[in-house]
C-alpha positions as CSV (number, residue, x, y, z in Angstrom):
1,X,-14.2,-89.4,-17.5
2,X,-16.9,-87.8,-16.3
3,X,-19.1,-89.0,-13.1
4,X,-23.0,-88.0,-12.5
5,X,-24.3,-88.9,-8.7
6,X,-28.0,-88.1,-8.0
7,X,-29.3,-87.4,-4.8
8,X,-32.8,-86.3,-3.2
9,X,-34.8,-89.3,-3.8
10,X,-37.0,-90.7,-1.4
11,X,-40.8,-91.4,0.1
12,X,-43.1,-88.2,-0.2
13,X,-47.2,-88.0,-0.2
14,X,-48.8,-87.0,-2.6
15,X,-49.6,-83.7,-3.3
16,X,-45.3,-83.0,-1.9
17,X,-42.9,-81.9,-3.2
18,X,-38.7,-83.3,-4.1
19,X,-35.9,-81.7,-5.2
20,X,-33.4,-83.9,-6.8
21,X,-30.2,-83.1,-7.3
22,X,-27.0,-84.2,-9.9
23,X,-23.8,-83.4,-9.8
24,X,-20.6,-83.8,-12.3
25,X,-17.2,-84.8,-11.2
26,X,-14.0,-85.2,-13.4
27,X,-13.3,-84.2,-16.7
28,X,-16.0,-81.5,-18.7
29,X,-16.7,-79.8,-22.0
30,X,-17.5,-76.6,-22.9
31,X,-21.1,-77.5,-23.6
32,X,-23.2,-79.8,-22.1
33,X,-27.0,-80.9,-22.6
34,X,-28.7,-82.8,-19.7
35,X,-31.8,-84.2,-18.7
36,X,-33.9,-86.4,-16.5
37,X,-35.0,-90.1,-17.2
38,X,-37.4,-92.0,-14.9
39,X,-38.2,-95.7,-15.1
40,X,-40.7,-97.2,-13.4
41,X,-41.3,-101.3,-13.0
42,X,-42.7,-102.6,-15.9
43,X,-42.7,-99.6,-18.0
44,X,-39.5,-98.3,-20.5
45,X,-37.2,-95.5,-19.5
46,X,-38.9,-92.1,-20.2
47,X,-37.1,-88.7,-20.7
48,X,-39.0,-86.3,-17.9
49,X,-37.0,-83.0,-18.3
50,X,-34.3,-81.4,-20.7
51,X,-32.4,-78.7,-20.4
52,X,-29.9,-77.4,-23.6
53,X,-26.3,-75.8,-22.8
54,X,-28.1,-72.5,-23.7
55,X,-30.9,-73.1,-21.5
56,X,-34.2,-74.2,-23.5
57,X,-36.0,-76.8,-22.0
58,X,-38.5,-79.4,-22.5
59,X,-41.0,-81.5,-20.3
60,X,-42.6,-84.2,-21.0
61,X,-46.6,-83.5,-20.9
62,X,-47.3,-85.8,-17.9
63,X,-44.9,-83.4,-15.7
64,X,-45.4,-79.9,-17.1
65,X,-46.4,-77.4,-14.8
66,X,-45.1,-79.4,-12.2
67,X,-41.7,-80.3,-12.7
68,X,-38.7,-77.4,-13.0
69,X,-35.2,-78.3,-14.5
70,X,-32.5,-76.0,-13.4
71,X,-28.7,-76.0,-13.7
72,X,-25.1,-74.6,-12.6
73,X,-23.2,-74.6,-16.0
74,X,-20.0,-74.2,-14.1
75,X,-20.4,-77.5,-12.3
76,X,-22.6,-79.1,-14.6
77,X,-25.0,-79.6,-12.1
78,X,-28.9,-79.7,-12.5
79,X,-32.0,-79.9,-10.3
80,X,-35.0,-81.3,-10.5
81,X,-37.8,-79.7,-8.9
82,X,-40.9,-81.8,-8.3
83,X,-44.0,-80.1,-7.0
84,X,-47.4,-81.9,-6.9
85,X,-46.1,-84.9,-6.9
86,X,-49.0,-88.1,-7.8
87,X,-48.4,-91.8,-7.4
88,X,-47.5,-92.2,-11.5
89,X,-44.8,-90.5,-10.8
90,X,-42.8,-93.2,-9.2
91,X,-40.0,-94.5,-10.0
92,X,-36.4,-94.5,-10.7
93,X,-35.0,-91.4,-12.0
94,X,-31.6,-91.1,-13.6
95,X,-29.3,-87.7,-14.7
96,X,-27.9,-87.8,-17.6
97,X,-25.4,-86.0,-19.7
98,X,-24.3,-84.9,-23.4
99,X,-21.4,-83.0,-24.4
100,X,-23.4,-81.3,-27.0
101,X,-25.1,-78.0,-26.8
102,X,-28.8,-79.3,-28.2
103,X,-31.2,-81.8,-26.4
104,X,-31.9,-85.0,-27.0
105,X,-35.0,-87.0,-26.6
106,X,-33.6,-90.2,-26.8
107,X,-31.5,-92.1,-23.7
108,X,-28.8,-93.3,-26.7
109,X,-27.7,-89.7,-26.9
110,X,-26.9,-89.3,-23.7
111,X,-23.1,-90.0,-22.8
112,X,-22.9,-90.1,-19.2
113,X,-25.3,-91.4,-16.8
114,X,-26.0,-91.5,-12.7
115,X,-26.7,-94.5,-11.0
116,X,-30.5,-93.3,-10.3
117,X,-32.7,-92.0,-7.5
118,X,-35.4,-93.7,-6.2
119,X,-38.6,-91.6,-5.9
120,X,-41.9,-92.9,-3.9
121,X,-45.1,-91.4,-4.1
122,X,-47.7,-92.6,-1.8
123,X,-51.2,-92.2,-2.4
C-alpha cells in the first residue's frame, strides 16, 4: 500500500554531518505522522526524531541540537539532518510512517516502515 525507501546512509567522521532522506510511494492519506528509528547491535530499536502531520516535533535527548527532522507533506517525504555526528550514533536507522496526525513514541504505532540506512561514525 504504501512504500518507504531511505537513502543517505553511509561512513562519515566524526564531528560530519548526513542527511538522510525517505521517500513514500503508492497509496497516501490525508495525514501522516513520521519519524526516525535507529538500532544499533546489541541495543533495542530507539525512536531518534518525530515529526506530527501539523509539524511539531520531538527528539530524543541524545540527538537534540543536532539532529533536524524536516518533511514534504505532499510526498510524504522527510529528512533527517545529522550534524555533529559522534561514534554512539551508529547504526541502522529506519523511516517510518502513521496515517495519523499525532506522534508516536513507540515503533508498534508506526504502520509503514523502510528497509533502513546504515549510518557509520568513525571516531
Amino acid at each position: 500500500q504504501v512504500q518507504l525507501v531511505e537513502s543517505g546512509g553511509g561512513l562519515v567522521q566524526a564531528g560530519g554531518s548526513l542527511r538522510l532522506s525517505c521517500a513514500a510511494s503508492g497509496r497516501t492519506f490525508s495525514s501522516y505522522a513520521m519519524g526516525w528509528f535507529r538500532q544499533a547491535p546489541g541495543k533495542e530499536r530507539e525512536l531518534v526524531a518525530a515529526i506530527s502531520s501539523g509539524g511539531s516535533t520531538y527528539y530524543a535527548d541524545s540527538v537534540k541540537g543536532r539532529f533536524t527532522i524536516s518533511r514534504v507533506n505532499a510526498k510524504i517525504t522527510v529528512h533527517l539532518q545529522m550534524n555533529s555526528l559522534k561514534p554512539e550514533d551508529t547504526a541502522v536507522y529506519y523511516c517510518a510512517a502513521r496515517p495519523y496526525y499525532s506522534i508516536s513514541y513507540y515503533d508498534n504505532d508506526y504502520n509503514y516502515w523502510g528497509q533502513g540506512t546504515q549510518v557509520t561514525v568513525s571516531s
